[in-house]
N, C-alpha and C positions, 0 to 999 in steps of 0.2 A: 504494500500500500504506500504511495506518494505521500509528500505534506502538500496536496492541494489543497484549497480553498473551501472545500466540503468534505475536509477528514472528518470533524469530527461528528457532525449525521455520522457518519460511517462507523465509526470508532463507536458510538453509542448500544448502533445496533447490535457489533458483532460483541463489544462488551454484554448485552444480555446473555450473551452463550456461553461467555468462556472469556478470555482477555483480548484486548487488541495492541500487538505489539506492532509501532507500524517501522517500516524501513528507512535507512534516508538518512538528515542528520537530525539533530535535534540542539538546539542553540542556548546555547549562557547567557548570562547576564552581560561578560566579556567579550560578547562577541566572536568566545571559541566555539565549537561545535563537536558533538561525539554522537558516532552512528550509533543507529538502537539496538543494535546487533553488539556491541561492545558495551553500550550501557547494560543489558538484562546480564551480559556477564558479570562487568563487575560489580551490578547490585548485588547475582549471587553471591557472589565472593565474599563480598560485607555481611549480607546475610549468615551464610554459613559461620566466619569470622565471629561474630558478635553473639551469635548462640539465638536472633531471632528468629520464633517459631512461624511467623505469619506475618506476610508484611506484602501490603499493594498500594502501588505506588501510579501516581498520574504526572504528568510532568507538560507547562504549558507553554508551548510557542503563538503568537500572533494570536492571543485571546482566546486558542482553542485548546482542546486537549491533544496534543500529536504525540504521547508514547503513554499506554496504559498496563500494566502488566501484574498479574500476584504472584509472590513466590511462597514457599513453605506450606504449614497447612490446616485445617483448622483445627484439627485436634491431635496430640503426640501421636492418643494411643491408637487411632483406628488410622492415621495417615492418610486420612483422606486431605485433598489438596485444597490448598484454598484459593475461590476464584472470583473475577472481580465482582460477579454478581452476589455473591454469598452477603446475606445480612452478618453487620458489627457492630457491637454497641461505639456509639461514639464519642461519649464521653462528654466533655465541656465544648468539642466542637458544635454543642446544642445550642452554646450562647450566641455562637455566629450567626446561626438559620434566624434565630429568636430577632435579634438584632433589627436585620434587615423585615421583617414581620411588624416589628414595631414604627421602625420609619415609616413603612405603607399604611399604617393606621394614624400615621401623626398626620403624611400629606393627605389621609381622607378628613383628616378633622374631627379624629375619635378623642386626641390628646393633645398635650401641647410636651413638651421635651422641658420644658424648665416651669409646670405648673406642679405645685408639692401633689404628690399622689390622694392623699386623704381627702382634699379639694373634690375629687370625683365622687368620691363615700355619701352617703346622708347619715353615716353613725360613722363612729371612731373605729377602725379594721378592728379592736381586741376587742368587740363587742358580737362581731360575727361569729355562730356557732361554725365550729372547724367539719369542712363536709369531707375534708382527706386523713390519712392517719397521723400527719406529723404538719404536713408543709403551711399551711394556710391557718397553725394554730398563733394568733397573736397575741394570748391572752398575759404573755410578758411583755408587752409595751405597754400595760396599760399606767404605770408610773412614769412612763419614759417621756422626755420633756422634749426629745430631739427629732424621734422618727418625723414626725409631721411634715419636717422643712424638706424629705427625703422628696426629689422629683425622679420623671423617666431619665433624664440625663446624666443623673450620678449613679442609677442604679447600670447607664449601661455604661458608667466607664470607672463602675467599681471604688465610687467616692461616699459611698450612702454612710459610712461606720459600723454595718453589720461585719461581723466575722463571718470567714467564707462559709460558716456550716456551723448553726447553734449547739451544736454535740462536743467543738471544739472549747466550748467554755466550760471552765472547770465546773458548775454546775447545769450545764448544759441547757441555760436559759438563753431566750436569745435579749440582745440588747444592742442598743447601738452605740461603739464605744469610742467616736469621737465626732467633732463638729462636722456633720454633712456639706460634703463638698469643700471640705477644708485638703484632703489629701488623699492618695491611691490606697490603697486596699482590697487587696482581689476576695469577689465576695458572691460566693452562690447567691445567697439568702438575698441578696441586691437585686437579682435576676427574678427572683422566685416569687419575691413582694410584688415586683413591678406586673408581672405574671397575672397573680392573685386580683390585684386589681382591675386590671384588664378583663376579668373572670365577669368580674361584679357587676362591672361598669357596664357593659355589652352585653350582660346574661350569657355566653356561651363560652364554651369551653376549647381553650389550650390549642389540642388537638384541632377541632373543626376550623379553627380560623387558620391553622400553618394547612391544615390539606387544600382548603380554600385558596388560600392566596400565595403561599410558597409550593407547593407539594404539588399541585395539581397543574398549576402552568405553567413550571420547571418539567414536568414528565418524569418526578420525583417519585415512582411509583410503590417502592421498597422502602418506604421510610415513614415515622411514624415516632409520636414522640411516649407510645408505652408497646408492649411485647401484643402483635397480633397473630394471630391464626396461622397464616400464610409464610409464616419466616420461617417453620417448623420443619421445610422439605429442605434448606437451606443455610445456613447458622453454624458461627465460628463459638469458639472455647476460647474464656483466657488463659494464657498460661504464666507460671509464677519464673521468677529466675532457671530456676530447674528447671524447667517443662513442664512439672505437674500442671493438671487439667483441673483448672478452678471452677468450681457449681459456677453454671451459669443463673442470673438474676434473669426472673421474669415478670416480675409483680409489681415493676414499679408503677407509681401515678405517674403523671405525665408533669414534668418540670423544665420548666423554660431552660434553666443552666445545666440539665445533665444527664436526661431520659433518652434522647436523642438514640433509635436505634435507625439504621440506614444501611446501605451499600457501597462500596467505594466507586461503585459507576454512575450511584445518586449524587452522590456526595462531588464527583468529580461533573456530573451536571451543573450542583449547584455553585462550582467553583468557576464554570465558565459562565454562568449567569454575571458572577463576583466581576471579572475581566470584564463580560461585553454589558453591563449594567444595565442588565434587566430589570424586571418587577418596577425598581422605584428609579426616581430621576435621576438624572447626573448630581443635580442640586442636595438632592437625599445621598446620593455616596459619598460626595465630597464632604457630606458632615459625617459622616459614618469614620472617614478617613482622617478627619481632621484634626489633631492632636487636642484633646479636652485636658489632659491632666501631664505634667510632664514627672516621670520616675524616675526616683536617684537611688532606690533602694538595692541594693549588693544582691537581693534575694526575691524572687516573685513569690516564694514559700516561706517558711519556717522561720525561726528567729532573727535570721540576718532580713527578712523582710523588714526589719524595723529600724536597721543600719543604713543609713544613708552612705554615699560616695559620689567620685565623678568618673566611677566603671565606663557608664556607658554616654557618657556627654559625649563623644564622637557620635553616637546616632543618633543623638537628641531621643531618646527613647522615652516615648509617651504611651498614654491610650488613650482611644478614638472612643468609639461606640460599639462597643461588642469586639472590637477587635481592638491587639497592640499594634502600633505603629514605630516607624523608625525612618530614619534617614539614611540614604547611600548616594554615591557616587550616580545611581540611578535612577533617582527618584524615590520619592518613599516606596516603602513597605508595610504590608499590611497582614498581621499573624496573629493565627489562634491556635493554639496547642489542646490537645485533650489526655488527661491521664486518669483511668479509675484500675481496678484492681486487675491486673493481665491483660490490661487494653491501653496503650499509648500511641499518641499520632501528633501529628504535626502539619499543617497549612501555612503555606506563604505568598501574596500574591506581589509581584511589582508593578503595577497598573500601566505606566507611564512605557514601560518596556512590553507590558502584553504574557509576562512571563509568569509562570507561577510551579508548584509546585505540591502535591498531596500524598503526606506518607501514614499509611494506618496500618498499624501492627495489632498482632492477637497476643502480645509478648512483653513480660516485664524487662525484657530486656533492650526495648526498641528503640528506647532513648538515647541508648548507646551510641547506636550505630546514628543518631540523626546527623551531627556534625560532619559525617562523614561523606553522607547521604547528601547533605543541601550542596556541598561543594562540588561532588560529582555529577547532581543532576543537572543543577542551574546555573553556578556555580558563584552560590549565597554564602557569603566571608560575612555577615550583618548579621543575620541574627544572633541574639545577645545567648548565647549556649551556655556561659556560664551564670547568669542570671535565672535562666529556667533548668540551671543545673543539671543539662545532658553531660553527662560525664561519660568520656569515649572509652567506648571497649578496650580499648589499645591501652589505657590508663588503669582502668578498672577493674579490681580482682575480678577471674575467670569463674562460674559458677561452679561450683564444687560437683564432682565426679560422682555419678550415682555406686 
């Protein structure tokens, strides 16, 4: 298959069967070029290197997808192969989809991006009886003096003071633990709230509005933001450093930041929608893309989250609206990462260049290999790897020997 001008219709189709690996070359960031025939090699080679069990990979020239491919597979023990259509949980890649869903509700005039959420309420949210088993319980805010000032724009660029997950608090209350909108802070609970609202506000539910308006016009067809019926002939396993085969989750409720189950042919859909910007305006991406909060923190996790530096002041590293952003030699960039338990991936688009890039593994180990990955595919030297703490295989104790 050529990189003409309608690869990827093509690439989409034969992606439902199986992969589409297309010929030709496939272009950098630089301007270098490496055939697809030498890229599936040395992804293997990384692959096998770094002990990833499952991992597929989309890789984007001129706004399209021109090389799609999965390697390894979805489960150690049965070796059955993993393929691109195969459903994957997706992890926080849910806040991306979410993101762009919210825009298209703001330009219809359901919202406004910097009106306090509660504003929409006709009672205080912790007055609402909780209809889920955990998400939508608010009934720890009700001393809270800060949530209120909480609007859609901090929640999508992770400014609101929720901790990313109320279980994380030593009494696992949730609470907002500093001035909204005062500083970054990566925070499910920000996504969830903002969610919840939208719930109440509109009377319908999560789910119908993303198949509505994302899911369904993309030809997102395998995607879905809780476990359905139909993913049952098809569906990967995570696996832990070892390979062990981790209980797969089925029961989630549907949550804006991280229910997200999908395909890497949906997913690599929705990342050409991202390039040729679809659904919503140019207007609506540009603030999507447009740095809302700038990050000096050493850490996007754990305690050094709270360390400030000037790490990444070369890339002016901020976040946007559902997405982190950054500066390069090429234009910004635009990244969402996803990690839950045997499931790690990675997305990056560079808009200005057309180029992007989607790595989704079934594998605790896939973070490994990412740094090694972005450089080979596209060849992305920007994203901040030690700030989201991919530490390279080449670096990192080898998984211990069964």
């Amino acid at each position: 298959m050529s990189l003409l001008p309608t690869l990827w219709s093509g690439c989409a189709l034969v992606a439902l069967l199986a992969s589409c690996t297309t010929s030709g070359q496939v272009a950098r960031l630089d301007g270098s070029h490496i055939r697809a025939e030498a890229l599936t090699q040395r992804i293997q080679q990384l692959t096998d290197s770094a002990h990833v069990h499952g991992l597929a990979v989309a890789v984007f020239n001129r706004r399209q997808a021109v090389y799609t491919h999965a390697f390894g597979v979805k489960r150690t023990d049965t070796k059955e192969p993993l393929q691109f259509d195969t459903e994957i949980y997706g992890a926080s890649l849910s806040k991306a989809v979410f993101a762009v869903l919210v825009m298209k509700l703001v330009e219809e005039g359901q919202l406004a991006l910097d009106e306090p959420l509660q504003h929409y309420l006709p009672q205080p949210i912790y007055t609402y009886k909780p209809q889920t088993r955990w998400h939508d319980n608010y009934a720890d805010l009700r001393t809270d003096t800060l949530y209120a000032r909480i609007t859609a724009r901090m929640c999508l660029s992770h400014t609101t003071g929720f901790p990313n997950w109320r279980w994380y608090e030593p009494d696992q209350k949730l609470r907002v633990l500093f001035r909204p909108g005062s500083r970054y802070s990566y925070s499910g609970e920000g996504l969830v709230y903002l969610q919840v609202v939208l719930e109440k506000k509109l009377g319908r539910p999560l789910e119908d509005l993303m198949q509505e308006k994302i899911f369904g016009p993309l030809g997102m067809r395998t995607s879905s933001y809780h476990w359905l019926p139909q993913f049952e002939a098809n569906y990967c396993f995570g696996h832990d450093a070892q390979g062990k085969v981790l209980e797969k989750d089925k029961d989630n409720e549907p949550r804006s930041a991280s229910t997200l189950e999908t395909t890497p042919a949906d997913y690599t859909r929705f990342m050409a929608a991202v390039l040729q910007r679809k659904i919503i305006s140019p207007a609506s991406w540009n603030e999507i893309f447009r740095p809302q909060v700038r990050i000096r923190s050493v850490r996007q996790m754990g305690p050094l989250a709270r360390r400030d530096s000037t790490l990444n002041d070369n890339i002016a590293l901020s976040y946007g609206l559902g997405w982190g952003v950054l500066q390069s030699p090429y234009g910004p960039g635009a990244f969402k990462e996803g990690h839950g338990d045997g499931f790690q991936h990675y997305s990056i688009v560079f808009p200005k260049q057309g180029i992007g890039v989607l790595l989704m593994t079934n594998s605790d180990n896939g973070e490994s290999a990412f740094p090694e990955l972005l450089r080979l595919t596209i060849g992305d030297r920007y994203t901040p790897v030690d700030w989201e703490n991919y530490v390279s295989y080449r670096t990192a104790s080898p998984p211990p020997r069964k």
